[in-house]
N, C-alpha and C positions, 0 to 999 in steps of 0.2 A: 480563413479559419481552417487551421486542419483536423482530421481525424479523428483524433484524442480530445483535443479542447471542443468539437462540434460534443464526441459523445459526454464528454462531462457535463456539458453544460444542460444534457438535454438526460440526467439524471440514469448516464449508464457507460459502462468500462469494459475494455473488451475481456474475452473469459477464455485468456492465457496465462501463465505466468510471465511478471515481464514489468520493468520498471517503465514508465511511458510519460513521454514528453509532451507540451503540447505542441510542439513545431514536428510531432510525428518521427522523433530519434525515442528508440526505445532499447533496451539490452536484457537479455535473457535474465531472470530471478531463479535462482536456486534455492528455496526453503524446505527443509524436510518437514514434514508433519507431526502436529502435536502430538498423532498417537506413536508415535517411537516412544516418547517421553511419560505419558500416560499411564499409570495414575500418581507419576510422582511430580506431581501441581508444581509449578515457581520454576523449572527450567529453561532454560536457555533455548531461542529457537534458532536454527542455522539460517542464516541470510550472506547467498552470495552472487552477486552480481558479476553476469557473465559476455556471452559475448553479444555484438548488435543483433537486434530482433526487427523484422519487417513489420513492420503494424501491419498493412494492406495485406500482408500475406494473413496473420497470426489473426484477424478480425474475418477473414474473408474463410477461413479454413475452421473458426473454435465460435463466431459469431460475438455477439455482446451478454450482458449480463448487467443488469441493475443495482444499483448502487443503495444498501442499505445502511445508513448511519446510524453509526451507535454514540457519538462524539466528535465536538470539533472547537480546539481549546487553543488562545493563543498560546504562540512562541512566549518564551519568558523577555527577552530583549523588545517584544510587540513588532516584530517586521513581519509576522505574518501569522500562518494559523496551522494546527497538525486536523485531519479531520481521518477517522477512522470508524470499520464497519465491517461489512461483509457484502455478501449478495442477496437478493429478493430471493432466490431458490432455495440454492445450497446450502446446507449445515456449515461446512466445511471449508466456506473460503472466505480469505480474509483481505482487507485493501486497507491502505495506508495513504494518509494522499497530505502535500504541502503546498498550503498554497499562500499565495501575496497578502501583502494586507487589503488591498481591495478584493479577496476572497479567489482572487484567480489562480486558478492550476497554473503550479509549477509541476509537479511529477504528481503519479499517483502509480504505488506500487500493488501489484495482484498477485495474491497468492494462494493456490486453489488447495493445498495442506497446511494454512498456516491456522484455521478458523477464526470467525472473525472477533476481531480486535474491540476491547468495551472501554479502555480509558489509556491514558499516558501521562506520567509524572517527568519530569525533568531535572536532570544530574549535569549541571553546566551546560556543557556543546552536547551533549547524549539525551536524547530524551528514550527513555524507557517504556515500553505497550505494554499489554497485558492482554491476552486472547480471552476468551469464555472459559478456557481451561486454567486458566492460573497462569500460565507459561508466557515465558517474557521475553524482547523483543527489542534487544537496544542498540541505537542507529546512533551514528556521532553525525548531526547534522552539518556538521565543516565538511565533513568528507566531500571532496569536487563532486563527486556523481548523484548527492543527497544534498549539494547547497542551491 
């Protein structure tokens, strides 16, 4: 078991930004924060994936962070599940995470300006988040680096 799938399972993500694998390949997340947008509720948040991130570096240098869920809804097709939330601490950070249909991590995205995320509706291949702030959040889950 590696890194990523040991700390999911054991109900915590490490506290970087940074899309993460469980076989421990992970790449840099670029999201600005919802107070850019702030107080005009229903915007757009930037999501962009960047270049490879070392897990053993990024856990060993930012530590873990616990995993607080606020939802976890199937996919519309039933291959799997979207589950979304934040951290035990921070106001301010928000995780995304897709997993199997036997509930296993595929990815789980952290995002320390994105706040955390309380539901997700689905628009075909897109499914659409929605943070505590109103501000939205939409992934086309075909994309290679999100399927």
């Amino acid at each position: 078991m590696g890194t990523v799938e040991g700390l999911w399972r054991a109900g915590t993500m490490p506290h970087h930004d940074g899309l993460y694998r469980p076989d421990d390949t992970a790449s840099v997340l670029q999201v600005d924060g919802p107070g850019a947008y702030h107080p005009d509720a229903g915007q757009p948040i930037p999501f962009r994936i960047g270049a490879p991130l070392d897990v053993t570096l990024a856990v060993g240098r930012h530590g873990i962070e616990g995993v607080a869920t606020n939802f976890e809804t199937a996919l519309p097709n039933r291959s799997g599940w979207m589950s979304g939330g934040g951290a035990d601490g921070m106001g301010n950070i928000g995780y995304l995470a897709r997993l199997d249909a036997d509930r296993s991590l595929r990815w789980v995205a952290v995002m320390h300006l994105s706040n955390p995320f309380v539901g997700v509706r689905y628009e075909g291949t897109n499914a659409v988040f929605t943070n505590d702030w109103g501000n939205l959040l939409r992934l086309d889950l075909t994309s290679p680096a999100l399927a």
